[in-house]
C-alpha positions in Angstrom: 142.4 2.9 123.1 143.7 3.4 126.9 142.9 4.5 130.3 144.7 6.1 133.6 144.6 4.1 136.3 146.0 6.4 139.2 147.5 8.1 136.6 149.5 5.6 135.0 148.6 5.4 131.5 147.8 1.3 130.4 147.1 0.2 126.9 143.9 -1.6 127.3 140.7 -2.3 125.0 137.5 -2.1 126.4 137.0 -5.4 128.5 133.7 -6.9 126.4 134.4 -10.2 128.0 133.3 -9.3 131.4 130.0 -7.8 129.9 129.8 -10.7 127.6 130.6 -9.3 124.5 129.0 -6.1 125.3 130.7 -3.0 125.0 129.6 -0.3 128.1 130.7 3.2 127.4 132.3 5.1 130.9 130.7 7.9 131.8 132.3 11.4 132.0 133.8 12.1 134.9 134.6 15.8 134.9 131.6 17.5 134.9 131.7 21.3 136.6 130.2 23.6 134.1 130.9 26.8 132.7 128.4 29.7 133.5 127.3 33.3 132.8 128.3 33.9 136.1 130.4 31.4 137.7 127.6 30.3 139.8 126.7 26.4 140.6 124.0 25.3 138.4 120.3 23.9 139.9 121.1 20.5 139.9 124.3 21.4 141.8 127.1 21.4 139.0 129.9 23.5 140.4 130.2 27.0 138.2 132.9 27.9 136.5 132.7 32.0 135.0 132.7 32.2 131.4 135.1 34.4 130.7 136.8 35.7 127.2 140.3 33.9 126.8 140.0 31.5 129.9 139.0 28.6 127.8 141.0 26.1 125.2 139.4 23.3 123.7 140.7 20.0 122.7 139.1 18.0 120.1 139.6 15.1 117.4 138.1 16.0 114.4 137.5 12.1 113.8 135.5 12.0 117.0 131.5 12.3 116.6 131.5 13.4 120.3 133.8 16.4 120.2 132.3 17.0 116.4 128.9 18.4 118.1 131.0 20.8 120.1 133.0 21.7 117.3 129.7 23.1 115.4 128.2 24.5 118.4 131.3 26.7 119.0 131.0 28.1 114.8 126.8 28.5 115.4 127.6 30.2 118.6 130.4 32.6 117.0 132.1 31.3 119.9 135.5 31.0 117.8 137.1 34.8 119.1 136.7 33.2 122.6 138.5 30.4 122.8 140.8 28.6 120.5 141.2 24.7 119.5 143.6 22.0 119.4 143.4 18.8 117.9 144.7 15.6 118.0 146.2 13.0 115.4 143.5 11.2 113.5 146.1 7.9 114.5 144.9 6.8 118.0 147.6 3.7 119.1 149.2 2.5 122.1 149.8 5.7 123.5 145.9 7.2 122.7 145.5 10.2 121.3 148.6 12.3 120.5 149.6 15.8 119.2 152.2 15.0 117.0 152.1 17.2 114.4 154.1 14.6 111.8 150.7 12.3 112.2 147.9 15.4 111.6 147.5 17.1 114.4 147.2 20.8 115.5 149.8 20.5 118.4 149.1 22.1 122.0 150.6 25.6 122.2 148.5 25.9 125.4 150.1 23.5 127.6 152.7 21.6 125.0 151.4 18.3 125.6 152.6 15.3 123.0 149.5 13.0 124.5 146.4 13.7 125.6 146.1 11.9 128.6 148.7 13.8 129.7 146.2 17.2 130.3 144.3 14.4 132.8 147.1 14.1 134.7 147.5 17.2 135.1 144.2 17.9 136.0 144.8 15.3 138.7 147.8 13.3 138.9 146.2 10.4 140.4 143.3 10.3 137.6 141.3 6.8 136.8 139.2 6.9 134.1 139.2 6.3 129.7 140.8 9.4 128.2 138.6 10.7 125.9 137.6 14.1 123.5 136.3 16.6 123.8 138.1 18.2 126.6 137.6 21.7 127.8 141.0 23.3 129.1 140.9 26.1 132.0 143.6 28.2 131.4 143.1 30.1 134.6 143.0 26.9 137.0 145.1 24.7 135.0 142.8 22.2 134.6 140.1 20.2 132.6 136.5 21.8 133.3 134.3 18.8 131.6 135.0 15.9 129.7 131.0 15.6 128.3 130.0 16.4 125.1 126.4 16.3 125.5 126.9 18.8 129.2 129.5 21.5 126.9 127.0 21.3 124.0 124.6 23.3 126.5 126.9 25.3 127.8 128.0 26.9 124.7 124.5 27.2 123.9 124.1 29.7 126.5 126.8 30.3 128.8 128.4 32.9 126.4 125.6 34.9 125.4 126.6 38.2 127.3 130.2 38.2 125.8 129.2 37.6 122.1 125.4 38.7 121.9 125.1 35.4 120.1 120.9 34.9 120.8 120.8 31.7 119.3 118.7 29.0 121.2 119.3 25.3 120.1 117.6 23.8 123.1 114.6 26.3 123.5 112.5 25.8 126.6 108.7 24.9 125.3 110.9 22.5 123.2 113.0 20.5 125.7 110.7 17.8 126.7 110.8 16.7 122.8 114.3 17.4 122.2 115.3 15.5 125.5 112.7 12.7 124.3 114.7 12.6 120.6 118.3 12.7 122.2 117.6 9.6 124.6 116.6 7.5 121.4 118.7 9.0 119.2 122.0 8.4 121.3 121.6 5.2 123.2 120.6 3.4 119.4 122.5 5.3 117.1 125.2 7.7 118.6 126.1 4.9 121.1 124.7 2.4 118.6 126.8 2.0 116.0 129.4 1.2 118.9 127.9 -0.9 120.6 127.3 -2.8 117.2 131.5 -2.4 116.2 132.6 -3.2 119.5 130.4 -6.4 120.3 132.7 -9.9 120.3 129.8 -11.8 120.4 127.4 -12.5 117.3 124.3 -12.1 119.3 125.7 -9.1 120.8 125.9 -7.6 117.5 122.7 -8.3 115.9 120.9 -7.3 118.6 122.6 -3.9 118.5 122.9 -3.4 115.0 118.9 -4.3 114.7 118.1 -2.0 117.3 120.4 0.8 115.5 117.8 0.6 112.3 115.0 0.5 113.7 116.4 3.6 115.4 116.8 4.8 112.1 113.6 4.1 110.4 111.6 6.2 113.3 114.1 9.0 112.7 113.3 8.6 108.5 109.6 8.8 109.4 109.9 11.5 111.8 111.6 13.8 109.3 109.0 12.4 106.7 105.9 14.7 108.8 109.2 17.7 110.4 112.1 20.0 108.7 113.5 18.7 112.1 113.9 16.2 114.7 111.8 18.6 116.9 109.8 20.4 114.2 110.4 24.0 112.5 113.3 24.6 114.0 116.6 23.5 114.0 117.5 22.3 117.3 120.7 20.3 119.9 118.8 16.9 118.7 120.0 17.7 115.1 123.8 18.6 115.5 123.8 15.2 117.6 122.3 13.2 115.0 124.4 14.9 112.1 128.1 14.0 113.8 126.6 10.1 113.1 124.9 10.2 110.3 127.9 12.3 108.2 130.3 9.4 109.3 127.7 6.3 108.8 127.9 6.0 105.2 132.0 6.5 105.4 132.6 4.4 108.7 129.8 2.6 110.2 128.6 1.1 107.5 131.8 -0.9 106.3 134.1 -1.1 109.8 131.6 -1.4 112.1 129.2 -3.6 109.9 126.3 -1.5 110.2 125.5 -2.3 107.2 122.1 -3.5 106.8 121.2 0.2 104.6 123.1 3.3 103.9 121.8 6.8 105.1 121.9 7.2 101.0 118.8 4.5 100.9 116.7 6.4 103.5 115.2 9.5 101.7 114.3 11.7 104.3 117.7 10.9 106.1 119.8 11.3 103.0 118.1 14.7 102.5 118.2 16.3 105.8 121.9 14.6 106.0 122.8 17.2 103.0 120.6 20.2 104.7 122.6 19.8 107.5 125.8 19.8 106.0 125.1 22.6 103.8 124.1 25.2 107.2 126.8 27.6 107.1 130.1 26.7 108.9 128.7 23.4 109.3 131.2 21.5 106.1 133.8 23.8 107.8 133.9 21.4 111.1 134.0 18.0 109.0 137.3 16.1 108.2 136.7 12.9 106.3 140.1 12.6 106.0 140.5 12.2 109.9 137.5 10.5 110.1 138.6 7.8 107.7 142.3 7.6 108.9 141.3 7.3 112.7 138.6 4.6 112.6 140.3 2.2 109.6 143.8 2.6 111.0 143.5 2.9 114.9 141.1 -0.4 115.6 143.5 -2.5 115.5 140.8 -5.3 116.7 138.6 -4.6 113.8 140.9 -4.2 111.2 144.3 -5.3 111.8 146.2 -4.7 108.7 144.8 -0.8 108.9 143.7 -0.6 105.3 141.7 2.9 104.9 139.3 2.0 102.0 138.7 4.8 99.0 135.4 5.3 99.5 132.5 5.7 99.7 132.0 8.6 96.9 130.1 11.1 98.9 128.1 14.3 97.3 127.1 16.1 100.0 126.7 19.5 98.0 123.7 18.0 95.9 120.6 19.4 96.7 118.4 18.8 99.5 114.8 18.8 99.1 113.9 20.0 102.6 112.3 23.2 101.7 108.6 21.0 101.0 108.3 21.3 104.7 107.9 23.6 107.4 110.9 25.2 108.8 112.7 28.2 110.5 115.9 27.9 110.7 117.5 28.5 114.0 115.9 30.3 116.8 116.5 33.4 118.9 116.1 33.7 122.8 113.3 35.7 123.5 
């Protein structure tokens, strides 16, 4: 894991010491947006026009964060559009890379061998943590925005015109409890599990892994009385909560020592887990192999001799039993 620093690339772990044994995720940093019609959005976003062909996203398939893209762009029948590249599951001194001896897609857009290397020439003096997803504007040579949670709404809508895709995942009489559901959801349990992994100090950890659970246990109970995290329908608050809970039981649970229960002990979890996966073109977008490979093998601080253990046996394709509640499936724009 590195950053840019005037864009120079530096082979540097996040510094926990000076947060004492915290770890403090950066913010995105490139953040115009892509819409219908080019124009800036209300909250003063500069607009970028969606256009058929303009577009290439860059992904790891290991990466929980570019994962909720990733499925948003197969709901959306957003794939014709714009095309993908993907890194190596192997992140090392270098970050991410396309080498395509070590997994990865390659970049037959720009022809890149590492991905801070499309930063750079976005801005050749860029500062900031490299990270996935990326979305690459092929007319202005540049990266558009860096934020998952910010691209995850723009496909949602941004498209509509070109594909006739209706589909609302962040409908507008249900915002105020999706947005309520995403605040929880990320800072204890996207972000958690991280900030449980990446703590050096002890209290550090338990306080963060503690907080992850409890996270956890409201979301069990939650799905106990709703199909879904906002009720009948299925929603953006679900696709962010799947990317972590389809790696927790694989990853979190062993290298990051989350390990106080399995999302195969909760039964409302384990169920919806398995729903989710089960949506059409949703098992498409998930890699365990990646998934496995990157996190065991590219932490070198965690686990040094980059052992990638053989399981956890995973059944995904068993049956769910989500049907004894409400639901609707996914939604149309009216």
């Amino acid at each position: 894991m590195g950053l840019l620093i005037n864009g120079e690339w530096h082979d540097q772990w996040y510094d926990t010491k000076k947060h004492g044994g915290e770890f403090v995720r950066e913010s995105a940093k490139l953040r115009d947006w892509v819409t219908s019609d080019g124009k800036p959005t209300a909250d003063g976003h500069p607009g970028v026009a969606a256009e058929a062909d303009r577009f290439h996203l860059y992904v790891s398939l290991a990466c929980p964060w570019a994962h909720r893209v990733l499925i948003m762009r197969k709901l959306k029948g957003l794939e014709p559009l714009f095309g993908v590249s993907h890194v190596s599951p192997l992140m090392r001194e270098k970050g991410w890379t396309y080498h395509l001896d070590e997994g990865s897609s390659g970049d037959a857009v720009n022809g890149v061998d590492y991905h801070h290397q499309l930063y750079t020439l976005t801005n050749p003096e860029y500062t900031g943590r490299v990270t996935v997803p990326a979305l690459w504007d092929k007319s202005d040579g540049r990266i558009v925005n860096n934020e998952s949670a910010e691209l995850v709404r723009m496909l949602n809508g941004a498209f509509d015109e070109l594909t006739g895709n209706r589909l609302d995942f962040y409908p507008q009489d249900l915002r105020e409890t999706i947005d309520a559901v995403n605040a929880d959801v990320y800072d204890h349990i996207n972000n958690g599990v991280y900030k449980a992994g990446f703590a050096t100090e002890q209290d550090v950890y338990e306080t963060h892994v503690v907080a992850l659970f409890e996270a956890l246990d409201r979301m069990e109970a939650r799905l106990a009385e709703h199909r879904y995290l906002a009720g009948e329908w299925l929603t953006e608050a679900d696709i962010r909560l799947f990317t972590t809970l389809v790696r927790f039981d694989a990853v979190y649970h062993g290298h990051f020592k989350c390990n106080l229960r399995r999302i195969e002990d909760y039964p409302n979890l384990s169920h919806y887990l398995r729903e989710l996966y089960q949506w059409p073109g949703v098992k498409e977008t998930v890699n365990f192999d990646h998934i496995q490979r990157h996190y065991y093998m590219s932490h070198d601080t965690i686990n040094p001799n980059g052992i990638v253990p053989k399981g956890p046996l995973l059944d995904l394709e068993r049956p769910h039993d989500r049907e004894r509640l409400p639901g609707r499936g996914m939604r149309t724009k009216t």
